[in-house]
C-alpha positions in Angstrom: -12.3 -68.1 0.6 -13.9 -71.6 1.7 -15.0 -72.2 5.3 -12.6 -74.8 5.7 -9.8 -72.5 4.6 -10.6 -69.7 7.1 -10.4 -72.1 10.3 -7.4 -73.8 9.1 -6.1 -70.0 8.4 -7.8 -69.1 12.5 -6.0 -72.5 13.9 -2.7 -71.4 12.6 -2.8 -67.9 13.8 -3.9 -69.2 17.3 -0.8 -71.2 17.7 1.3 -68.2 16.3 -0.3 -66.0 19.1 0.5 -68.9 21.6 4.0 -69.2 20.2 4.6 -65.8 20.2 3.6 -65.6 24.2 5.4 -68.5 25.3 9.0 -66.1 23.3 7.2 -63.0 25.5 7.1 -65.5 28.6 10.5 -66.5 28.1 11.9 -63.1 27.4 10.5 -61.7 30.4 10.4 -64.0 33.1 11.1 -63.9 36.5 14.8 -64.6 37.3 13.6 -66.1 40.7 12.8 -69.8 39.6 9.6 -70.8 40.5 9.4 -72.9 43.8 6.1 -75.2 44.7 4.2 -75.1 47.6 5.7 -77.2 50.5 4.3 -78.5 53.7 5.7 -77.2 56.9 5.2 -77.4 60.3 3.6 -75.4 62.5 2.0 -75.8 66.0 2.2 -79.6 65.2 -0.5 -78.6 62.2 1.1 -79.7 58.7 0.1 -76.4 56.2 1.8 -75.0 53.0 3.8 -72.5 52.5 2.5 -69.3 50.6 2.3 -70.4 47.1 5.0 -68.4 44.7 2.1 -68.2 41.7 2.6 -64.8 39.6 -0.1 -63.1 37.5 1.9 -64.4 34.6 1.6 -67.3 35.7 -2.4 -67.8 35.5 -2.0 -65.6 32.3 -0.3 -68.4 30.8 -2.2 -71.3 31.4 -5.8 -69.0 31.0 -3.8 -68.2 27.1 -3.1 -72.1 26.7 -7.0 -73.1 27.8 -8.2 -70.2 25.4 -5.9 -72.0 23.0 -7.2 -75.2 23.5 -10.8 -74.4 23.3 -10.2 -72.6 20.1 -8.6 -75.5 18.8 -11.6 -78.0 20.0 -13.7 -75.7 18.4 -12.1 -75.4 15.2 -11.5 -79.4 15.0 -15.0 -79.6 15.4 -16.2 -77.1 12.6 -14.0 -79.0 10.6 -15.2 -82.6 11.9 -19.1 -81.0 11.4 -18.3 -80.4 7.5 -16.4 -83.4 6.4 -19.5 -85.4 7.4 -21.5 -83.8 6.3 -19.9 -83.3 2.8 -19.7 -87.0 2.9 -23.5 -88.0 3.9 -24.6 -85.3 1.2 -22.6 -86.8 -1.7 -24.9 -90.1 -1.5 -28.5 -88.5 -1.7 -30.8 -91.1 -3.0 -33.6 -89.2 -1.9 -37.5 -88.6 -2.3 -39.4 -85.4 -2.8 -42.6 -84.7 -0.2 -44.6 -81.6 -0.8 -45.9 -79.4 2.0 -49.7 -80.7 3.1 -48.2 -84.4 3.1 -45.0 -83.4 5.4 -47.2 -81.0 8.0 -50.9 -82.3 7.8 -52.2 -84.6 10.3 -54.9 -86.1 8.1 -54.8 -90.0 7.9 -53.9 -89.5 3.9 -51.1 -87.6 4.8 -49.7 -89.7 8.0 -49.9 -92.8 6.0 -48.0 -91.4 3.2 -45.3 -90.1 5.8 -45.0 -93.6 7.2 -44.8 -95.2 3.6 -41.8 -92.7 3.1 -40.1 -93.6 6.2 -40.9 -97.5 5.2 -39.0 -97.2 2.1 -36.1 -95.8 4.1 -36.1 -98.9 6.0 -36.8 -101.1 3.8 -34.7 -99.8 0.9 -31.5 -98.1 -0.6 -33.5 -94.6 -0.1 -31.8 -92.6 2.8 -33.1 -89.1 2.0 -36.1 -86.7 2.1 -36.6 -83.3 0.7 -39.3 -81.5 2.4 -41.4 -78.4 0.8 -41.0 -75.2 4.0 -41.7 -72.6 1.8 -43.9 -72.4 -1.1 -45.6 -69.8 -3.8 -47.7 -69.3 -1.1 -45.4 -68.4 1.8 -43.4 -70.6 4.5 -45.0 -72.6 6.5 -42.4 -74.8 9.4 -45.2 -76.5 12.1 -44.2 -77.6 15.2 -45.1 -81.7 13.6 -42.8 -81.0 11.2 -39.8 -80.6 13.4 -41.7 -84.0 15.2 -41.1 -85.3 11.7 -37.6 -84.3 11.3 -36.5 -85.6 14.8 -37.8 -89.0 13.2 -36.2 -89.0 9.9 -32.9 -88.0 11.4 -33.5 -91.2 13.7 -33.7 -93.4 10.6 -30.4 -91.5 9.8 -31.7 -89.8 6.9 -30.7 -86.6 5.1 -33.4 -84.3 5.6 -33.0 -81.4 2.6 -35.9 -78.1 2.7 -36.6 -77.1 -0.7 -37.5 -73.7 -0.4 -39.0 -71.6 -3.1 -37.6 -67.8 -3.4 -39.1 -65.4 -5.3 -42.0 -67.0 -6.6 -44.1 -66.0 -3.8 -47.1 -64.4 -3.5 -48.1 -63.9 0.6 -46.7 -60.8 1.1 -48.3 -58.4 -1.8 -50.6 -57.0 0.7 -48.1 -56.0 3.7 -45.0 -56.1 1.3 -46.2 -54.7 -2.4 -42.8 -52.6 -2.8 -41.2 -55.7 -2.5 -42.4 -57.3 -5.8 -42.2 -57.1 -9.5 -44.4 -54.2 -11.3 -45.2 -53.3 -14.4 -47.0 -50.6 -16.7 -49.9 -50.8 -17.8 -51.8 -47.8 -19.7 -55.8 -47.6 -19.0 -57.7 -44.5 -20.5 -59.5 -41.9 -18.5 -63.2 -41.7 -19.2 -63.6 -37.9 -18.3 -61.3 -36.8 -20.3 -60.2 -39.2 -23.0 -56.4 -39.2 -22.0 -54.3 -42.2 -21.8 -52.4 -42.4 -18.4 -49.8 -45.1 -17.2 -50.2 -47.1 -13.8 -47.8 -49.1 -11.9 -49.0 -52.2 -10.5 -47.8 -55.7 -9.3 -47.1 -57.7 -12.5 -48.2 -61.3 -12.6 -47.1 -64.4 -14.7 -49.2 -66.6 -17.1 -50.4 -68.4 -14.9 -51.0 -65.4 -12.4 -48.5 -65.7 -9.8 -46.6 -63.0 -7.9 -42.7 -62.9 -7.8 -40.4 -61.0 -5.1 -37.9 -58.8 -7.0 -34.4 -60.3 -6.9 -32.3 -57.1 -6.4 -34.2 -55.3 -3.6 -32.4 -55.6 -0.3 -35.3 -56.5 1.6 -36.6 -59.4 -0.1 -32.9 -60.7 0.1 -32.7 -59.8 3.4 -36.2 -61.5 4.2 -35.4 -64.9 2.2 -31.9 -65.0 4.2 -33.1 -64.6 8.0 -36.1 -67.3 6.7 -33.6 -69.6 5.4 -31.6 -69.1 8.6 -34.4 -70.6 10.5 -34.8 -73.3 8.5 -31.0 -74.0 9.7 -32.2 -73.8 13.6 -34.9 -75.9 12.3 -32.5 -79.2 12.1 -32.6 -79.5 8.0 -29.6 -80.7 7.1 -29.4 -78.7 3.7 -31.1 -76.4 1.8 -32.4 -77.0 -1.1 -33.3 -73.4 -3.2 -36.2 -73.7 -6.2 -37.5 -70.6 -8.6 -33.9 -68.7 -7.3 -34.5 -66.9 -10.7 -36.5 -64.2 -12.6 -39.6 -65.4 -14.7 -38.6 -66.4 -18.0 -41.9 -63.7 -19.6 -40.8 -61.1 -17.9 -39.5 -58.3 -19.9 -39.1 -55.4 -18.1 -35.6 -56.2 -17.0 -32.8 -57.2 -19.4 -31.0 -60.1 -19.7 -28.0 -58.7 -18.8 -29.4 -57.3 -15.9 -31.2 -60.7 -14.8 -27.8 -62.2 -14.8 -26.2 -59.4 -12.5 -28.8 -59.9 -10.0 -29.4 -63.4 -9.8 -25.3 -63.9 -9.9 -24.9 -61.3 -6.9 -27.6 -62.4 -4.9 -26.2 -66.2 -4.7 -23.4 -65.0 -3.7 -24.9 -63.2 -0.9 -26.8 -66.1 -0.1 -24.1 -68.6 0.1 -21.9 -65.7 2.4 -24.7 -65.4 5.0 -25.7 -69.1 5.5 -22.0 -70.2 5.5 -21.2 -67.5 8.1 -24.4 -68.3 10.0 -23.4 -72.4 10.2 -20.2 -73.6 8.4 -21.2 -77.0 7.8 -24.6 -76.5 6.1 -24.9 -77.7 2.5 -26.0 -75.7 -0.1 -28.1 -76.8 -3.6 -30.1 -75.4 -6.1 -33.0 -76.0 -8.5 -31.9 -75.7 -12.6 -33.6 -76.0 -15.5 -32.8 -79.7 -17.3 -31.6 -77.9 -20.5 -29.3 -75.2 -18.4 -27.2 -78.5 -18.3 -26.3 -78.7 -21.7 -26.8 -74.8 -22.7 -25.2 -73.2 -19.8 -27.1 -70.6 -19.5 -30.1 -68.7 -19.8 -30.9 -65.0 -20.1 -34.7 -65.3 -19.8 -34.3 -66.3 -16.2 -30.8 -64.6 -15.0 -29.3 -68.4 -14.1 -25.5 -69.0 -15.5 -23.8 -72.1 -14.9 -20.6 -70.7 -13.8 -22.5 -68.5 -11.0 -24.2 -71.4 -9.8 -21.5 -73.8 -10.0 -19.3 -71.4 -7.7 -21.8 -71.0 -5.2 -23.7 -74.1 -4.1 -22.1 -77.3 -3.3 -24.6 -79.3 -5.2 -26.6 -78.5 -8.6 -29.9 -80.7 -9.0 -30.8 -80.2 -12.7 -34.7 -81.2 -13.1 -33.5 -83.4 -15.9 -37.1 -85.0 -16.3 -37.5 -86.5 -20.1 -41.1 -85.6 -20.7 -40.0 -81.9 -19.8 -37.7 -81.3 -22.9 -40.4 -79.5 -25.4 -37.8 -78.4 -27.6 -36.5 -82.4 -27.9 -32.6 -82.9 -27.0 -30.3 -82.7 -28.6 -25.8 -82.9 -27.8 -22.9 -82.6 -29.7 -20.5 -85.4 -30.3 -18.2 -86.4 -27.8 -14.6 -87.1 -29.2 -12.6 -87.3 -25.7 -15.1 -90.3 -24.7 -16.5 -91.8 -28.3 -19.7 -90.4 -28.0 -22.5 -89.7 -31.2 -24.0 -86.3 -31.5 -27.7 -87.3 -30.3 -30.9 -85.7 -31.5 -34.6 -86.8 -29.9 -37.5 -84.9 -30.8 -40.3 -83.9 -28.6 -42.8 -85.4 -30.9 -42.6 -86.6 -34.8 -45.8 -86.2 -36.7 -44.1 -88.0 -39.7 -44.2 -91.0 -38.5 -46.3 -93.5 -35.5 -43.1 -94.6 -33.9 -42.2 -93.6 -30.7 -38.8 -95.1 -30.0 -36.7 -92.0 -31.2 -38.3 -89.4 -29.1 -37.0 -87.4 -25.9 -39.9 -88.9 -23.4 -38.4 -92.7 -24.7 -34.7 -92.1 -24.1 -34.1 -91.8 -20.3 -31.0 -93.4 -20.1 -29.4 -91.0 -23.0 -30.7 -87.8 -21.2 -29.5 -88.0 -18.1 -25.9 -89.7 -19.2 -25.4 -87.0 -21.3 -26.6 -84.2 -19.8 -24.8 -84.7 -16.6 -21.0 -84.9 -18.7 -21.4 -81.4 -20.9 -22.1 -80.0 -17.1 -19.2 -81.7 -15.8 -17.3 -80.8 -18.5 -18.4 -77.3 -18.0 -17.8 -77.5 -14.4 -14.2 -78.8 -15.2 -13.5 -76.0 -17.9 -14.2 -73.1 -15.4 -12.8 -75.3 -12.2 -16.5 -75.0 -10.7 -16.5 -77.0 -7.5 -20.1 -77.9 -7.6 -21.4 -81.7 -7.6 -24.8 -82.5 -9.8 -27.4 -84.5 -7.6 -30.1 -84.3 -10.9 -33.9 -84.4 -10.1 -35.2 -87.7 -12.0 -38.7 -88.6 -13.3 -41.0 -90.7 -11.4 -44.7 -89.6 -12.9 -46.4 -89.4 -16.3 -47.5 -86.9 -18.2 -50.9 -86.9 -20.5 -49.2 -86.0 -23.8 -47.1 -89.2 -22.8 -49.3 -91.6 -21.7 -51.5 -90.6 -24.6 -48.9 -92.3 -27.2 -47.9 -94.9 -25.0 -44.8 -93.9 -23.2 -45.1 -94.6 -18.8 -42.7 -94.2 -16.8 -42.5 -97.3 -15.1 -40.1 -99.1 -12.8 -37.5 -99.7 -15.7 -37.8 -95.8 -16.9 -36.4 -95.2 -13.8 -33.9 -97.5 -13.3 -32.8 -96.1 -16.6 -32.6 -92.8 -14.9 -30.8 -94.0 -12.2 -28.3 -95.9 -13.7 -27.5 -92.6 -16.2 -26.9 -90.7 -13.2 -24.8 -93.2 -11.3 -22.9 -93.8 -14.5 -22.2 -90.5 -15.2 -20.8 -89.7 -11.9 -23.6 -87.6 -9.7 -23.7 -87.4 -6.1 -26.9 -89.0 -5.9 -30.0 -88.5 -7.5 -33.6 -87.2 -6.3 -36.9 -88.5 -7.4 -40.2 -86.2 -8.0 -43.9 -87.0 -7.9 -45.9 -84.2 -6.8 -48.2 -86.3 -4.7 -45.6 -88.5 -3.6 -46.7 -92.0 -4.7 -43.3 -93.5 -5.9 -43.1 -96.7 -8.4 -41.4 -99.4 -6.1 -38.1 -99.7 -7.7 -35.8 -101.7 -5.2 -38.3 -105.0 -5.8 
C-alpha cells in the first residue's frame, strides 16, 4: 500500500472515531442542559458562578484537538509528498563525486562554486552527491554546510550511495561479505584441502552479500541518516550482485536483490513518507529487462523506486544496440555496432547515435513499465565525457552530443535527465 494511501486510510478512520464519539456524546449525555458561567453579585464584588463543566465535557474538545492535530499532521505528510513528487520529476541535474563535494582544497572549492554558478546561471537545478563509496561512507560536517547552500539556490540535492560494493568493513565485518573456495595443496602431506575466503572481483573489489540481514540492516540505518542529513532523495548505485560471480544462481540473485528492495523501499518510506526513492541500472536493462548475472529485473525495480536512472551512456554499449521495430509509433528496427572493422566510417556506430539511444531506449522501458502497470518514472544518466576507444576514431562528445542526449530524453518523456563526468568538468551546454 502507498504512503499516500495509508494517511488518506488514517484521516478517514480519525473522523470515524470522532463521529462515532460525538453518537456516544449524544447517546449519553446529561439530561441537565448545560448552563454558562454567569456573573453574580456578592459583597458588592462581581464573581461567577461555579462553572457546570463535566469530565465529558473536556473529553470532548481534548478528542476534537487530538482530531485536529492528526488531521494537520496528515495534510502535511500529504502536502510534504506532492512537492516533493513534483520538484523530483524535473531533475536536470549534475553528478559530483566525493573528494570534490567534502574536500576543502582550492581545486575542489572552485569546482563546488562552478557547480553552484551553473545553477544560477542556467536551466541546471540539481546535484547528486557521492556519501558512500567502494570505500565506505563518508558525510562531513562541510558537506551538510554544502547542502544548506544548494537547498538555498533551491536545488534538488540527490546522495548516490553505493550498496554492496564496499570494501571498509572486511576487517571488523568479514561474515558480512561474499566468499568463495578456493583449494591450495598442503606441503606436508600432499593433500588438497578447500579454504573459504573473501572473494574479490576483476578488478579486486570487495562486495557485501545481498541476503545477510546485517548488511541489509547496516545499508538501511546508513541510508536513514543520510535522510536526517537534509538530501532530498536517494539515489542507490551497485544495488546488485557482481555480474562474475558464480557462486550463487541466477535465480537466486533475482530473489535476493527483488526482496531486499522491497525491504529497502518499506523502511525508508516508514522512516520519512515523503523521501524519493531511485536507482542505478544498467543502459541495456532498458531494452532487455533483465539480467540474471546481476539479480536486477525491471518489474522489481520498477515497483519499488519512484524513479529509474538507466546509465544510458553511448560509448558504454560493447555489444552495439540494437531495438525491434516499433509498429504502435512507426518506428525501424535499429542496429548500431560497437565497432565495424569492414569499413573506416563511423557514422553507423552506437558511440555516433545519441539521439537514437536514448529515444529508444527510454520507450521499450516505458512500454515495459506500462505492460506490468509499474509506477516508476526514468530520469536516465546521459554522457558528458569521452572515452579513448572514441576519441581514437574520432567521435567527442561535445556540446551537440549532448544536446542530442537531452533532447532524446525530453522527447521521450523522462522526468529529467542526469549528466556524468567523473571529475566533474561539464561541456557548457546552455551557451
Amino acid at each position: 500500500m502507498s504512503v499516500r494511501a495509508t494517511l488518506i486510510i488514517l484521516l478517514f478512520a480519525t473522523l470515524l472515531a470522532l463521529i462515532a464519539g460525538g453518537i456516544f456524546i449524544y447517546k449519553y449525555r446529561p439530561t441537565t442542559a448545560y448552563v454558562p458561567s454567569q456573573p453574580v453579585i456578592k459583597n458588592e464584588e462581581v464573581v461567577l458562578a461555579e462553572s457546570t463543566t463535566t469530565p465529558l465535557d473536556i473529553a470532548v474538545q481534548e478528542l476534537l484537538e487530538k482530531s485536529a492535530e492528526v488531521i494537520a499532521q496528515t495534510q502535511k505528510f500529504i502536502q510534504e509528498i506532492q512537492t516533493a513528487k513534483e520538484k523530483s520529476s524535473k531533475v536536470r541535474g549534475v553528478y559530483l563525486n566525493e573528494f570534490i563535494a567534502n574536500s576543502q582544497t582550492p581545486i575542489a572549492s572552485k569546482t563546488r562554486q562552478d557547480i553552484v554558478k551553473l545553477l544560477d546561471e542556467t536551466g541546471l537545478n540539481s546535484v547528486v552527491i557521492d556519501i558512500k563509496e567502494a570505500y565506505g561512507p563518508n558525510l562531513s560536517l562541510s558537506l551538510k554546510t554544502f547542502i544548506n547552500e544548494l537547498h538555498r539556490k533551491d536545488a534538488w540535492v540527490i546522495a548516490r550511495i553505493v550498496v554492496f560494493r564496499d570494501a571498509s568493513l572486511t576487517n571488523e565485518k568479514p561474515h558480512w561479505y561474499l566468499t568463495t573456495t578456493t583449494d591450495a595443496t598442503s606441503t606436508d602431506s600432499g593433500q588438497a584441502t578447500s579454504t573459504m575466503v573473501l572473494w574479490q572481483d576483476n578488478a579486486s573489489q570487495y562486495w557485501l552479500d545481498p541476503k545477510n540481514e546485517e548488511v541489509r540492516n547496516y545499508l538501511i540505518e546508513f541510508s536513514k541518516k543520510a535522510v536526517d542529513y537534509g538530501f532530498d532523495e536517494l539515489q542507490f548505485d551497485y544495488i546488485r550482485y557482481p555480474d562474475d560471480y558464480d557462486e550463487v544462481t541466477g535465480q537466486e540473485k533475482i530473489a535476493w536483490i527483488g526482496d531486499f528492495f522491497a525491504k529497502l523501499s518499506q523502511s525508508l518510506r516508514e522512516y520519512k513518507p515523503s523521501v524519493i526513492l531511485s536507482v542505478d541500472i544498467f543502459g541495456y536493462v532498458a531494452t532487455q529487462f533483465q539480467s540474471y548475472e546481476i539479480g536486477q529485473r525491471l518489474v522489481d525495480a520498477g515497483r519499488y523506486f519512484d524513479y529509474l536512472s538507466f546509465m544510458l551512456y553511448p560509448s558504454h554499449f560493447y555489444g552495439g544496440f540494437r531495438v525491434p521495430a516499433d509498429s504502435a509509433r512507426q518506428l525501424p528496427a535499429l542496429y548500431f555496432p560497437y565497432q565495424d572493422e569492414t569499413t573506416t566510417s563511423t557514422a553507423h556506430l552506437v558511440s555516433n547515435n545519441p539521439y537514437n539511444v536514448i529515444f529508444r531506449s527510454v520507450l521499450q522501458a516505458y512500454d515495459y513499465f506500462a505492460l506490468f502497470g509499474l509506477p516508476a518514472k526514468i530520469r536516465p544518466w546521459l554522457q558528458d565525457f569521452n572515452l579513448k576507444a572514441d576519441t581514437e576514431r574520432g567521435i567527442f562528445y561535445d556540446a551537440e552530443k549532448i544536446k542530442a542526449q537531452i533532447q532524446a530524453a525530453e522527447d521521450a518523456g523522462t522526468a529529467g535527465w542526469l549528466l556524468w563526468n567523473s571529475a566533474n568538468i561539464y561541456t557548457n551546454i546552455f551557451i
